[in-house]
C-alpha positions as CSV (number, residue, x, y, z in Angstrom):
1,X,0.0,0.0,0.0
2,X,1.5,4.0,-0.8
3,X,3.1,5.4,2.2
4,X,0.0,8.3,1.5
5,X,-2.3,6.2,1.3
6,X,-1.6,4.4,5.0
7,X,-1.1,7.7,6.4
8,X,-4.3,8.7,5.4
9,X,-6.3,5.2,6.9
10,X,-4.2,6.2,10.2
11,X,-5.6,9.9,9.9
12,X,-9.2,8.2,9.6
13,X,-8.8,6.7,12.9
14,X,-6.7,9.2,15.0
15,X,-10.1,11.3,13.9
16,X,-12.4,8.8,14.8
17,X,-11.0,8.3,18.1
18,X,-10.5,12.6,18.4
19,X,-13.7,14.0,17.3
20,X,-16.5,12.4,19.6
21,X,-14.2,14.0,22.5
22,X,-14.1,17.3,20.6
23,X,-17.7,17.1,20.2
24,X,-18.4,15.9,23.9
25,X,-16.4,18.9,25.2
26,X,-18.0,21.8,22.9
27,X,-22.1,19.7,23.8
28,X,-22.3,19.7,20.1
29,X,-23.6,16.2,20.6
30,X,-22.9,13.0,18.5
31,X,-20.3,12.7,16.0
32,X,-23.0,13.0,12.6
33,X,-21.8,10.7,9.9
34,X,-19.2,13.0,7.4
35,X,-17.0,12.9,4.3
36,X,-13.5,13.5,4.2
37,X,-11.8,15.4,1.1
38,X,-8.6,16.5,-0.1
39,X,-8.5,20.4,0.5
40,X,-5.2,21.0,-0.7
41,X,-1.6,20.2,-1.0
42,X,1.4,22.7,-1.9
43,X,5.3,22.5,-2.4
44,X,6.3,20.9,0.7
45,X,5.3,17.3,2.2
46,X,2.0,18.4,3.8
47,X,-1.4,17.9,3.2
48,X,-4.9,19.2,4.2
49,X,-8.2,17.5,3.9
50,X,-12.0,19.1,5.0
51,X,-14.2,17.0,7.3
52,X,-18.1,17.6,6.5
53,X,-20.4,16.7,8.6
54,X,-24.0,18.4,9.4
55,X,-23.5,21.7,10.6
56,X,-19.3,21.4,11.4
57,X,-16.8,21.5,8.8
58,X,-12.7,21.2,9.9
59,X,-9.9,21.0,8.1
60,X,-7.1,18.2,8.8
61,X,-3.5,18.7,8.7
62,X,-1.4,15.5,7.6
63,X,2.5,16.7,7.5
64,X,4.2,13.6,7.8
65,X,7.8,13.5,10.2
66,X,10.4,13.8,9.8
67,X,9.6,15.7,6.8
68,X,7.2,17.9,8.4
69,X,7.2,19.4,11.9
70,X,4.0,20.8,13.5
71,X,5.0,22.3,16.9
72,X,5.9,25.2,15.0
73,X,2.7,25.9,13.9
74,X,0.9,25.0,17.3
75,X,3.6,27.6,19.0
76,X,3.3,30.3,16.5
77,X,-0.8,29.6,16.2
78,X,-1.1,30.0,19.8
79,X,1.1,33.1,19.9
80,X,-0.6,34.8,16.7
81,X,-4.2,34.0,18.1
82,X,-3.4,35.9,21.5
83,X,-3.0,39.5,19.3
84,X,-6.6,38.7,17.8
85,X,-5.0,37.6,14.6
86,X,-7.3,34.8,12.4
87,X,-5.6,32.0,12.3
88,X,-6.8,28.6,12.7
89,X,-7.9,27.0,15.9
90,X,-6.1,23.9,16.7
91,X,-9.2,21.5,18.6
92,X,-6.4,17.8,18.8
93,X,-3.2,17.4,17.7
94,X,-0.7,14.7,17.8
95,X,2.7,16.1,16.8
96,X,4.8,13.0,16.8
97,X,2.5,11.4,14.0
98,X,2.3,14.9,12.5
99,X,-1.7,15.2,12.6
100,X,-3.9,18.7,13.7
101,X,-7.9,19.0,13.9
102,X,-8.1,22.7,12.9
103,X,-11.3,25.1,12.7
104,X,-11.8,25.7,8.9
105,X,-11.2,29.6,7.8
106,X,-13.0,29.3,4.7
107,X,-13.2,28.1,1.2
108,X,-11.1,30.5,-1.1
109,X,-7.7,32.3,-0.7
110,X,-6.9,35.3,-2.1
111,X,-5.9,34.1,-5.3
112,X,-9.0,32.3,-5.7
113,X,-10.5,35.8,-5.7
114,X,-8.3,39.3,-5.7
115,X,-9.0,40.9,-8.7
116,X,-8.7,44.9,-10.2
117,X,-11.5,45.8,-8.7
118,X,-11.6,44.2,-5.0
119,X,-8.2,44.5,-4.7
120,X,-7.7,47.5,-2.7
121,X,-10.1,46.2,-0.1
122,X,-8.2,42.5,0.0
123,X,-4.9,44.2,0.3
124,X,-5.8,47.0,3.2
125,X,-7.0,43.5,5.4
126,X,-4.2,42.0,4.7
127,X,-2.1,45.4,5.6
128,X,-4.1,45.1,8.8
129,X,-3.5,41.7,9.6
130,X,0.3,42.3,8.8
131,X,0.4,45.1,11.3
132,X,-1.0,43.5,13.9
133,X,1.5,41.1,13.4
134,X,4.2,43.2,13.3
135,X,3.2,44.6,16.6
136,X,3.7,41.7,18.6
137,X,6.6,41.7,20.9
138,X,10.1,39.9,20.2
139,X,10.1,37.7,23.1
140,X,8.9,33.9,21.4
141,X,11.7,31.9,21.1
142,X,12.2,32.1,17.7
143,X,15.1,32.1,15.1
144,X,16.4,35.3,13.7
145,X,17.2,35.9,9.8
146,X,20.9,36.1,10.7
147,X,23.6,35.6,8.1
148,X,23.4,31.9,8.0
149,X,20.0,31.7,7.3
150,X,20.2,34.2,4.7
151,X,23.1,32.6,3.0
152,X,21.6,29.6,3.0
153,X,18.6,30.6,1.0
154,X,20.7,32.9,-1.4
155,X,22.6,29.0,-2.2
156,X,19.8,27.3,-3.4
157,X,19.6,29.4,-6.9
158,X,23.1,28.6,-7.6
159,X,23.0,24.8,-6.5
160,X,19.2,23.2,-7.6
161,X,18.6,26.7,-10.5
162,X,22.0,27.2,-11.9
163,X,23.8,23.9,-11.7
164,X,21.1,21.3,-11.5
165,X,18.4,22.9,-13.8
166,X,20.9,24.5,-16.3
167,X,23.6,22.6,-16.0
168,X,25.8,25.4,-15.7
169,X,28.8,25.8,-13.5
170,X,29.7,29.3,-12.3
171,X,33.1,30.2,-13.5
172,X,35.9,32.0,-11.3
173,X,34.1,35.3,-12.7
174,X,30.7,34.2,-11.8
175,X,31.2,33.1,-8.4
176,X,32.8,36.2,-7.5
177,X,30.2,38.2,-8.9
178,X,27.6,36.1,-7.0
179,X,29.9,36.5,-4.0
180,X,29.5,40.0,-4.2
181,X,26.2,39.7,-4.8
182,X,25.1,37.8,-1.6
183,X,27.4,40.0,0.3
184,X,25.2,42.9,-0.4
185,X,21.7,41.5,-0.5
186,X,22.5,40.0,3.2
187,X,24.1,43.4,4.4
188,X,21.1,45.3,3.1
189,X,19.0,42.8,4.9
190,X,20.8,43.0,8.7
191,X,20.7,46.9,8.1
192,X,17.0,46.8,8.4
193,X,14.9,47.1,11.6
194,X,13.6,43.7,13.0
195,X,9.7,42.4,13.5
196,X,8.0,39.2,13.6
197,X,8.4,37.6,9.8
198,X,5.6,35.3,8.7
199,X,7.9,34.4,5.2
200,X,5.1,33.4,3.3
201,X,2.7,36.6,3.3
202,X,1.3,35.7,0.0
203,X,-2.5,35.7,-1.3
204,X,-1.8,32.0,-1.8
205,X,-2.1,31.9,2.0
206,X,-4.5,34.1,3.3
207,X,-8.1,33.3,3.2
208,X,-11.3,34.6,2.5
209,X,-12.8,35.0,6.2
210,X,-14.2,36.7,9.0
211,X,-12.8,38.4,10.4
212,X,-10.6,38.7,7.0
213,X,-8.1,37.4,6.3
214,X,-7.4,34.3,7.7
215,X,-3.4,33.4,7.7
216,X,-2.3,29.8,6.8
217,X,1.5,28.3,6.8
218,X,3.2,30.8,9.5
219,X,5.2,28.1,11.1
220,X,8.5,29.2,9.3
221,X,8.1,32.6,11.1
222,X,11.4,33.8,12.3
223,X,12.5,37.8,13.3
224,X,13.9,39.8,10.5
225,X,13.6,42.6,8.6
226,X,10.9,44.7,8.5
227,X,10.3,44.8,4.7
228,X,10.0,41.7,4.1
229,X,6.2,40.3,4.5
230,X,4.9,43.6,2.8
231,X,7.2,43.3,-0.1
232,X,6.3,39.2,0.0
233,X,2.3,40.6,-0.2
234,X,2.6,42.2,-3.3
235,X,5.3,40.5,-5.5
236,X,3.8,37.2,-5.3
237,X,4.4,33.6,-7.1
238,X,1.0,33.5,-9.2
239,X,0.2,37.0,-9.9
240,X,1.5,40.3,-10.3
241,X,0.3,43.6,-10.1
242,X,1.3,47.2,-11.8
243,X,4.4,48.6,-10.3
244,X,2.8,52.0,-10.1
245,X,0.0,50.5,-8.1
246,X,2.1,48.0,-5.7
247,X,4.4,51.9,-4.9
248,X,0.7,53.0,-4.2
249,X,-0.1,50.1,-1.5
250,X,3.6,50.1,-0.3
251,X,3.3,53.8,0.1
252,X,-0.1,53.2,2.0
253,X,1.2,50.4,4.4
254,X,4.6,52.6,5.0
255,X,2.5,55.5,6.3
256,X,0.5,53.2,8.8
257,X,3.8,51.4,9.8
258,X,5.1,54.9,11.0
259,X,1.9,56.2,12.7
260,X,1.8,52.5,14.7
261,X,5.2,52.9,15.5
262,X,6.6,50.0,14.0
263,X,10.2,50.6,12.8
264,X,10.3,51.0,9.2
265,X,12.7,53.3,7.6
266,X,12.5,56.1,8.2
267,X,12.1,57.7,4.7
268,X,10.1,56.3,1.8
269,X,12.8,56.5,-0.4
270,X,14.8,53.9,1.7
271,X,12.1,51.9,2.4
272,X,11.9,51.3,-1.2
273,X,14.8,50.5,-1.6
274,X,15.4,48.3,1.4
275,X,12.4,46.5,0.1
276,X,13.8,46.0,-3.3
277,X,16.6,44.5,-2.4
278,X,14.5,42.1,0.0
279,X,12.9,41.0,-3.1
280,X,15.6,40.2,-4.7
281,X,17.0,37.8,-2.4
282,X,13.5,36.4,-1.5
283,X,13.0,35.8,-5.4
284,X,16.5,34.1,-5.9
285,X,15.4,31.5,-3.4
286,X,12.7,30.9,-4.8
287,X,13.9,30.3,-8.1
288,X,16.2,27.4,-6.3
289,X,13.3,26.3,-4.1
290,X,11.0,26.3,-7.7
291,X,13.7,24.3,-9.4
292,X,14.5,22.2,-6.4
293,X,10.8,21.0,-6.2
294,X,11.1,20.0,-9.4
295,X,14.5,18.0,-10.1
296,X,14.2,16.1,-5.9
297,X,10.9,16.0,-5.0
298,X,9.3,15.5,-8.6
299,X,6.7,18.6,-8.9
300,X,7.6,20.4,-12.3
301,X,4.4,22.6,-12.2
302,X,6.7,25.6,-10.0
303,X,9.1,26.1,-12.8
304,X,6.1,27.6,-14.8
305,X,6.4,31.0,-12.2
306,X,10.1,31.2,-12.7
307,X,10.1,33.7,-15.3
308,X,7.7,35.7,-13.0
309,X,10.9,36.1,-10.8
310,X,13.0,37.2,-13.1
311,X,10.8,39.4,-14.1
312,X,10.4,40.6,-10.7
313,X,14.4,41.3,-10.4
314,X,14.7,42.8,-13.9
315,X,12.4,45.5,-12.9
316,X,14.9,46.3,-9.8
317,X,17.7,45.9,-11.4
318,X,16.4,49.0,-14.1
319,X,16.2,51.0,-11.1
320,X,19.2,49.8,-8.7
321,X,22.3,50.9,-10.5
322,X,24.3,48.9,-7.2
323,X,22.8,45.4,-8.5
324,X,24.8,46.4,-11.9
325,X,26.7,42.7,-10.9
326,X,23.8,40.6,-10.6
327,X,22.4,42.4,-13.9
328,X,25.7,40.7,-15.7
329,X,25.7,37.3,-13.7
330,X,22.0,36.9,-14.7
331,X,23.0,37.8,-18.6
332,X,26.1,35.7,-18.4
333,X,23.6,32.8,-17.4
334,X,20.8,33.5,-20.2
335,X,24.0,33.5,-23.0
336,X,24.1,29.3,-22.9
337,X,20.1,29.1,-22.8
338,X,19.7,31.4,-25.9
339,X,22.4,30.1,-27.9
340,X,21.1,26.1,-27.2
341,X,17.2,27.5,-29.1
């Protein structure tokens, strides 16, 4: 039998055995008889299936050890709940098989929805949300975005985007102009002002909800700097928006940051730029992570949003004269694939 498929017969019965006390506790009565679906999966190992039954719905987390860890998420859940921040209520869990009984937030993420029109609206809850999370105090033990951690991420374009997907090799040149690179993207990083860091403040994982939004997969959260959710919101994976009207939003959220006291630069001008350069390094790891998903664990679909990435960086690079060496690495790369159509 499929390793998924015994996970999922084992799910069946930590639920059977889970909900009649769930239901016992809350006097919702008996257990009504339910279906069980798939909800959704994305690029890591977890899964999420929605329980049906009467007038209850929940949704099921399977994230399978030692791929998966879920005392993350219970810690940061229980610590993002406490600032009146949606996120979902955890009613059983049993970390060492990697199982969680959540409430379910809702049907439809953002990017089932956001369009031209309701945009504005989406994004000023989601501005909301992220303030209120970057108000909460620094005192959960949680990692920082230090150098190592930075680093690390910077890596994976060369390693799974440059060597595994293109088969390319950086040359003496190359490295030391990725060197350089990474030495400047980090620096610009550790300069900023630190909050709490969701790292995944995408449409992709907030849902439609009340109160809205409701936030999904914050159990990477780690303290860093302070432009990088807000410049995560708005240069996403599967869409992308005007740059004239994401200046307009960014604009909108720095001017709330200021008034709530939460330490973003102190000019607009360098918060741009701070944020551009965030964006770069985010979108470099992803590029790896994309390609990486694809060549180890078998999910080619990513590499689809790559050239969104690019095209993210290109449109920094036109304005940040100081990237002028990742402008030349990333041509020296696109020489091979051009010459090989």
């Amino acid at each position: 039998m499929p390793e998924q498929d015994l996970r999922l017969q084992q799910l069946k019965v930590w639920l059977d055995e889970q909900l009649p006390i769930l239901f016992n506790a809350q006097d919702w009565g008996v257990v009504p008889p339910a279906t069980l679906t798939a909800a959704s999966s994305d690029a890591s190992f977890r899964r999420y299936f929605r329980w049906e039954g009467g007038a209850h719905t929940f949704v099921v987390m399977d994230a399978p050890p030692p791929q998966e860890n879920c005392k993350p998420f219970v810690d940061i859940a229980d610590l993002l709940a406490k600032s009146a921040i949606n996120v979902p209520k955890i009613y059983a869990e049993d970390l060492p098989r990697g199982f969680l009984l959540l409430n379910d937030l809702g049907r439809k993420t953002y990017l089932d929805v956001i369009d031209e029109q309701n945009a504005d609206q989406l994004f000023a809850d989601a501005i909301d949300a992220l303030l209120a999370f970057q108000q909460l105090p620094m005192d959960a033990p949680l990692p920082s975005y230090d150098v190592a951690l930075l680093r690390r991420e910077l890596e994976l374009f060369p390693e799974w985007y440059v060597r595994r997907h293109l088969g390319i090799e950086f040359d003496a040149h190359q490295q030391a102009l990725w060197q350089r690179v990474s030495e400047r993207l980090i620096d610009s990083a550790l300069a900023q002002p630190k909050v709490l860091v969701h790292r995944d403040y995408m449409p992709r994982n907030l849902m439609i909800s009340a109160p809205n939004p409701g936030v999904l997969d914050f159990q990477d959260a780690v303290y860093g700097p302070v432009t990088y959710d807000i410049t995560c919101l708005f240069k996403d994976a599967f869409l992308s928006w005007p740059q004239a009207r994401v200046r307009e939003w960014q604009r909108g959220y720095w001017q709330r940051a200021i008034t709530l006291g939460i330490p973003v630069q102190a000019d607009f001008d360098g918060f741009l730029r701070a944020s551009d350069l965030m964006g770069v390094q985010r979108h470099l790891k992803v590029i790896g992570i994309f390609a990486r998903i694809c060549h180890r664990d078998g999910k080619p679909r990513y590499l689809a949003d790559v050239p969104r990435f690019f095209a993210y960086i290109d449109a920094v690079l036109a304005d940040r004269p100081e990237l002028g060496e990742l402008a030349e690495l990333l041509a020296s790369l696109r020489q091979p694939a051009e010459a090989s159509v």
